[in-house]
C-alpha positions as CSV (number, residue, x, y, z in Angstrom):
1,X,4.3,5.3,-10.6
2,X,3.3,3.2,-13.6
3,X,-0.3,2.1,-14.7
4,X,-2.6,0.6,-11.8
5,X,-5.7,-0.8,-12.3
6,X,-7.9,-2.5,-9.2
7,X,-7.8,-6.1,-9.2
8,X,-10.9,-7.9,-7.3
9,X,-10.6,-9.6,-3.9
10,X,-11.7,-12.8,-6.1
11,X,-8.7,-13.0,-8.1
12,X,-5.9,-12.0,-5.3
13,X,-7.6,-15.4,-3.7
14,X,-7.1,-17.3,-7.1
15,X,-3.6,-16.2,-7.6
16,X,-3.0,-17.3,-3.5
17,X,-4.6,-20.4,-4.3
18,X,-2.3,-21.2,-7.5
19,X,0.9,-20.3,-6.0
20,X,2.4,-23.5,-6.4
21,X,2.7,-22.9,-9.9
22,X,5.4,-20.1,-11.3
23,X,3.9,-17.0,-11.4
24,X,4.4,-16.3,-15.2
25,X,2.1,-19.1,-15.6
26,X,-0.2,-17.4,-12.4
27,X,-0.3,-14.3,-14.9
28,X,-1.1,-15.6,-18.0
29,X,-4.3,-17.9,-16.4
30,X,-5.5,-14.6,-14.8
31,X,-4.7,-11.8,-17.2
32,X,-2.2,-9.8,-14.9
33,X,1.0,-8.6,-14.9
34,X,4.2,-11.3,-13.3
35,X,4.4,-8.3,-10.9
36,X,0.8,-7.9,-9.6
37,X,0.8,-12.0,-8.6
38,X,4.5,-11.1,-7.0
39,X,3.1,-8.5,-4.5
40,X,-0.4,-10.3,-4.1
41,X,1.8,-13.5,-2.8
42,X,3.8,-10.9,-1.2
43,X,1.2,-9.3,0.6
44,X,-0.1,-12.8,1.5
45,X,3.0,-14.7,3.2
46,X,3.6,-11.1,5.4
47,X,-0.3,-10.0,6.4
48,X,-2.0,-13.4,6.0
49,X,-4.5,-11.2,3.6
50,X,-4.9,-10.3,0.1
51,X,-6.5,-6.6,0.6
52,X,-3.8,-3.6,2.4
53,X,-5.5,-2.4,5.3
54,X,-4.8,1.3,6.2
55,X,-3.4,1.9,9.6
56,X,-5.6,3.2,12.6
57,X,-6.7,6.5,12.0
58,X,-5.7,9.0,14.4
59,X,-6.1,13.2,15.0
60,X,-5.3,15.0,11.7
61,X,-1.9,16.7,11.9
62,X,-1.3,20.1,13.9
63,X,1.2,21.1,11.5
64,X,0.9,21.4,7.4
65,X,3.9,21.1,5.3
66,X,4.1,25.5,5.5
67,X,4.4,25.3,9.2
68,X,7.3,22.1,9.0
69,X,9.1,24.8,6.1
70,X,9.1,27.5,8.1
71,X,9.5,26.3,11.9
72,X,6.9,25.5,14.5
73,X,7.9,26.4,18.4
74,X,5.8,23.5,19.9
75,X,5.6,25.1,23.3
76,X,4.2,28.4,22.8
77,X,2.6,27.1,19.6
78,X,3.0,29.9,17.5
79,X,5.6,29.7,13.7
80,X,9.0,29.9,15.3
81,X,11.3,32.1,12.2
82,X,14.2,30.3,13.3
């Protein structure tokens, strides 16, 4: 992926808040890229938030990416050689 850089809750809000201008002017006021206001207002009209929550964490996984490669029998749980 390309360059990221964090941007603060602060100006996510600002860029929500000046949405009803275009967002090449959004950008300019706020020093950030066209894209960044895109997926902040984005991220805003489909969560109702600025900030990406993860997903509930659950177990960790059984399996690594070896064990996927090479075949795991699930019901004795031993590396099935296919």
């Amino acid at each position: 992926m390309g360059n990221r850089k964090h941007i603060p809750v602060q100006v996510k809000e600002k860029i929500v808040a000046m949405s009803h201008l275009h967002k090449t002017d959004i950008a300019r006021n706020l020093q950030c890229s066209r894209n960044t206001v895109h997926n902040v207002l984005r991220l805003a009209a489909r969560t109702g938030s600025v900030v990406r929550t993860p997903l509930l964490n659950g177990e960790h996984r059984l399996l690594n990416p070896i064990d996927l490669a090479v075949g795991w029998n699930s019901h004795s749980h031993v590396l099935d050689p296919c």
